[in-house]
N, C-alpha and C positions, 0 to 999 in steps of 0.2 A: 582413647581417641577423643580427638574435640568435639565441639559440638558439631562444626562444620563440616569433621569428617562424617563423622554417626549419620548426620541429613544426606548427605550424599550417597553413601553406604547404602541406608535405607532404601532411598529412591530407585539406583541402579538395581538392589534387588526384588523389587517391587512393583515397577512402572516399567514399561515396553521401551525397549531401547531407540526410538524413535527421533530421539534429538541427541545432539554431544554436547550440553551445555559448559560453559564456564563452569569451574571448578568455586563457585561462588554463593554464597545463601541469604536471599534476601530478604530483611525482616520487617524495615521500614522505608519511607522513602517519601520526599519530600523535594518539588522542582525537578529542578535537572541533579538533585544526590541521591541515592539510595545506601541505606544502613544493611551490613549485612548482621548474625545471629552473634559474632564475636564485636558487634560493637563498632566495626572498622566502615567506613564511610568510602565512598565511591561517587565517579561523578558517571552520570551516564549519559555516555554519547552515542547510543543506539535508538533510546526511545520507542522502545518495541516497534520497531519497523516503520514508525511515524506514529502508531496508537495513540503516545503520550504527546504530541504535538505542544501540548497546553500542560505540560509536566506532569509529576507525581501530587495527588493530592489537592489537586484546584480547586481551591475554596468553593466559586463558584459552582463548580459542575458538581461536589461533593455535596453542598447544599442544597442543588437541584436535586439531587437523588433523592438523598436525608425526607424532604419534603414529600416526594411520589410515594417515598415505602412508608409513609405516615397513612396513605391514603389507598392508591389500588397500584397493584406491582400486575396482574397479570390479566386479560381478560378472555383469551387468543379470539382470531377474526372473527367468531361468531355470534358479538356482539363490538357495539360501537363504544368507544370510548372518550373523554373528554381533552384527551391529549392528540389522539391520532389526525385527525381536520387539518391542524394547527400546525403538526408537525408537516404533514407532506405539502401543506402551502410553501411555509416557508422553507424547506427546502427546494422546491419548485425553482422556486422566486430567488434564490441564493445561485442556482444553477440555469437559470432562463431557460429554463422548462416549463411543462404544462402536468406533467403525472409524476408518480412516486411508487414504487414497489419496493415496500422495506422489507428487509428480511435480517438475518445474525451477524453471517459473518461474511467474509472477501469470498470465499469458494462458492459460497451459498450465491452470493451476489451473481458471479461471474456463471455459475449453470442456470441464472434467471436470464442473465443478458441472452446467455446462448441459447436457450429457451423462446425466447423471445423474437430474436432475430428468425429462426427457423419459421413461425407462428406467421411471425409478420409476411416470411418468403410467399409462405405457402396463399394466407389468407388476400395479400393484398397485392406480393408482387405478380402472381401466378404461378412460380416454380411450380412443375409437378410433384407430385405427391411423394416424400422421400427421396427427394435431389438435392436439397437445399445442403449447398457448400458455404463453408466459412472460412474466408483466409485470415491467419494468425504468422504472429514473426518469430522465426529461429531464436533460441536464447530464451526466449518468451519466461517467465513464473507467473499463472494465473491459480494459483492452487494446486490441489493436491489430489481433488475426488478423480474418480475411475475417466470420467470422460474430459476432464481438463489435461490428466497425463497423456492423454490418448496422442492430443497436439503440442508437446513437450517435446524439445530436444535432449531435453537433462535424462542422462541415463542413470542415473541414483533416483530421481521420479519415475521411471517408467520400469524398470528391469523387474520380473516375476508377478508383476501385474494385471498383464493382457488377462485375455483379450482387448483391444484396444476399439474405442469408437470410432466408427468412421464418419466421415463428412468436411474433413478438415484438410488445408491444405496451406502448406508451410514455406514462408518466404524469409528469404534473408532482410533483417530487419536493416531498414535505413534506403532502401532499393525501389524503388518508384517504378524501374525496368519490369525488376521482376513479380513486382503486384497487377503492374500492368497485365502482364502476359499471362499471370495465372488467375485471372477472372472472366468467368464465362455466366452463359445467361441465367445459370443456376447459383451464381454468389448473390446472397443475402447477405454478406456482414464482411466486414474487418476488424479486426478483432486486436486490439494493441495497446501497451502501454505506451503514454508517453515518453515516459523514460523509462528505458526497465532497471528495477531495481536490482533485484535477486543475478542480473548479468556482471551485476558492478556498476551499477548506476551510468548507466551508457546513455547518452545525449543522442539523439539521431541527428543527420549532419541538416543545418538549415533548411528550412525549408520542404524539409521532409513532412511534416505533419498539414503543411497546408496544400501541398502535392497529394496527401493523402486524401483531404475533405474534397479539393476540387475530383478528382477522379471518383469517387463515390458517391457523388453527385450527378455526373456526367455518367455513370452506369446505374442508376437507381438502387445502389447498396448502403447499405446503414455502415455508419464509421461507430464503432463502438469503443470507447477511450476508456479503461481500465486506469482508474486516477485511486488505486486504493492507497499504494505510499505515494504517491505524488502529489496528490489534491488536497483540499483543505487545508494550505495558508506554508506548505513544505518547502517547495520553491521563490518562494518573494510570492507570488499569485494567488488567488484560491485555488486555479487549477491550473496543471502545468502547458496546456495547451494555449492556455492565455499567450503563451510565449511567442506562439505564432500568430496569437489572431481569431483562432480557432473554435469554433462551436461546433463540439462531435452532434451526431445525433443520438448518444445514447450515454450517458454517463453511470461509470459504475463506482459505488463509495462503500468505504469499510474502516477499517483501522479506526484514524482521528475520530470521524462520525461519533463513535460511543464514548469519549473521550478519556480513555486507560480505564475508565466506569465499569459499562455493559458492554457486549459486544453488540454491535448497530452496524447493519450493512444498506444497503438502496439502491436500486436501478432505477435510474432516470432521466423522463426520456418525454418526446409529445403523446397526446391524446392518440394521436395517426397511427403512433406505434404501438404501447401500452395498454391501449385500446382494444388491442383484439383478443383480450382475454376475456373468457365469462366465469361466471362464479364454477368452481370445483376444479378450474384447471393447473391451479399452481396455487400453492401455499406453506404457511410456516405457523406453527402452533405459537412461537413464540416472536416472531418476525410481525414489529410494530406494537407492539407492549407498551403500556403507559409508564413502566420506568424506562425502557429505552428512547421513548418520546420525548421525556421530561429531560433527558440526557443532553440528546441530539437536538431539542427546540434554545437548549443552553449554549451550545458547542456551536449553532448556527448564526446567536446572537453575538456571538464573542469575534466570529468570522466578517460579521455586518461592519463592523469597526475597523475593518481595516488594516487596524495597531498589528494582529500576527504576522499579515503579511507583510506590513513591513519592514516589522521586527526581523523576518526570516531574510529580506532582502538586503537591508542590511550589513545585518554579522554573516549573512552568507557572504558576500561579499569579502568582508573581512577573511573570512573564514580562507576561501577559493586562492586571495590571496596572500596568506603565509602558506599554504601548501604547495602555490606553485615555486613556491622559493625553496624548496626541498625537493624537485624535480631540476635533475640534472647531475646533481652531486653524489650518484653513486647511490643512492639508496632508494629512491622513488623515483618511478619510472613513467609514469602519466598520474596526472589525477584530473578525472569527470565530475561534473554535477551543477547543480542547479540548486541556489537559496542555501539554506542549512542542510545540504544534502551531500556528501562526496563522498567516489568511489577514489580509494589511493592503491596504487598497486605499486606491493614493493617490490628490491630486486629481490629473487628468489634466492641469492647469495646471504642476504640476510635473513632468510626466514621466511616460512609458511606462514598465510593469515594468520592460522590458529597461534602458532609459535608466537608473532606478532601481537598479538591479540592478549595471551597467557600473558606476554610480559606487560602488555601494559593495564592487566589488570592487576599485579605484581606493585605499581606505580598507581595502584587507584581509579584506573579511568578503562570503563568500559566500551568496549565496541564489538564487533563479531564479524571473522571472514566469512569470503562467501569464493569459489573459486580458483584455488592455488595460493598466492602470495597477494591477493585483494584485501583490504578493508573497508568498512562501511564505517562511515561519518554521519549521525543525524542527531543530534544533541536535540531535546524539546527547544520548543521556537522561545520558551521564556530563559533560556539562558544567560548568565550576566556578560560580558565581554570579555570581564575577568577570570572568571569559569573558565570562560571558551579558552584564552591565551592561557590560562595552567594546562588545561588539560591538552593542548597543542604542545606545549612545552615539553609535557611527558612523552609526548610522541618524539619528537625532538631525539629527547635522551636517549631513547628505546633504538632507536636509526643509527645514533653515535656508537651504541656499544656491542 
């Protein structure tokens, strides 16, 4: 057996069968390339789901660390530390907010929002005690814990799971009618990606997101924008809601945040809202660490500049248009997305994602289905132009044959 096989081998019999990965082993990795254990070079057009926004290996953010683990890596909340202040300022100030609740990772983040939003129902809208509803959109991926499947349409998330949490109530994503209709005096929160990733990178139709804030406004509920792949610099914007205009009252961050480094997550929001916690009621032993700080206070400076976003605006552009030129010819049937971001769905005549997917890792170039015959597009924002048009090109080839 290779080597690659043996690692494989290994793992399936070893590890919980919980993901289908690529038939692939990674050993090194460097920008938007990654070296796998045989030596063979790959480009990647995934970017672990935006994580690596800022590539493999960022001097920068690698630096940042290199310096934190010289000095204190851990201190959890029960003491102050000389990184934490600094970090939730300027993230604050990056998101035009006023508070910060860090915590690991996207799931972690998204059951503080929900946490949060209830807290607020209860303490400041009045909801009575144990009423507080949260409307969420059909298709939705906000993680994977017990109570984010609860409000999941994805039956491979939810199947053998239950009991499920209640409080939650599910609207077709992109519908203003039916959010309308399904809010009562007991909704505390909306709860929604701006674009959902995990559906196939699905755009809601204009206007929809600023329908969303006016109405949430006008019933005193918290819009809660779930920007874990969308946010920090993915789309042309720092956050995808910029696209309308829009300032949620609750932003929730993950992925990018830790920059492919640590895992770094954040809810963030006003004083008004974040505010109504006191000490002992929510926590993370490792959630705001002075190497996650030192990470994140990196990844915030590099955001400050500009330059990612619109580096992502850009070659997305680019990007959006050589794929719409492969829509119509028999093989590619729509493609969605925003910045460096695209959802391509082929025809199912050619091939399942995965299929799709196998072959053009075959050809070097990484991506992952999600959904039947869908592929996802998110190359790190530091990609060359040149990168992007080979690894389009394989794509190309892969359609042809």
């Amino acid at each position: 057996m290779s080597t690659t096989e043996n690692a494989i081998a290994s793992a399936e019999a070893h590890s919980a069968h919980n993901y289908h990965p690529l038939p692939v082993v990674v050993a090194t990795a460097d920008g938007a390339w990654m070296t796998d254990v045989e030596g063979r070079r790959y480009l990647d057009m995934l970017a672990g789901y935006s994580a690596l926004n800022f590539g493999h290996g960022n001097r920068r953010l690698i630096d940042a660390a290199k310096a934190q683990l010289e000095r204190v890596t851990l201190t959890s909340r029960a003491f102050h530390h000389d990184r934490f202040a600094d970090f939730c300022t300027r993230l604050a100030e990056l998101c035009g907010m006023e508070m910060v609740l860090p915590m690991n990772t996207g799931a972690e983040a998204v059951e503080t929002a929900v946490k949060t939003a209830r807290k607020w129902g209860y303490r400041v809208k009045g909801v009575p005690d144990g009423m507080a509803k949260i409307i969420v959109a059909a298709d939705n991926f906000h993680g994977r814990t017990t109570t984010i499947i609860s409000f999941s349409t994805d039956h491979e998330a939810r199947a053998d799971f239950g009991p499920y949490t209640p409080g939650f109530e599910i609207v077709p994503y992109g519908d203003l009618t039916a959010l309308r209709e399904a809010m009562t005096e007991n909704t505390v929160a909306v709860l929604l990606e701006p674009i959902q990733g995990e559906a196939g990178v699905l755009v809601p139709p204009p206007g929809y997101l600023s329908g969303v804030r006016e109405l949430t406004r006008e019933r005193d509920v918290l819009f809660i924008a779930d920007e874990i792949q969308s946010g920090l610099g993915r789309t042309g914007k720092t956050f995808a809601c910029e696209h309308e205009g829009v300032v949620p009252d609750m932003y929730i961050l993950g992925k990018a945040l830790g920059g492919g480094v640590v895992p770094v997550s954040a809810v963030v929001s006003s004083a008004a809202v974040l505010g109504v916690y006191r000490a002992g009621e929510h926590g993370s032993t490792f959630g705001g660490n002075p190497l996650a700080c030192a990470v994140a206070l990196e990844v915030i400076a590099m955001l400050d500049t500009g330059e990612y976003q619109q580096r992502a605006a850009e070659l997305g552009e680019h990007l959006h248009q050589e794929l719409g030129l492969l829509v119509g010819g028999g093989a590619v049937e729509a493609v969605r997305g925003r910045g460096l971001w695209a959802g391509v769905d082929i025809d199912p005549g050619r091939g399942t994602g995965r299929e799709i997917s196998e072959r053009l890792m075959d050809r070097r170039v990484l991506v992952k289905d999600t959904h039947g015959s869908t592929i996802r597009i998110a190359p790190p924002l530091v990609i060359s132009k040149e990168d992007l048009d080979w690894g389009l090109e394989q794509l190309r080839e892969v359609l042809r044959g």
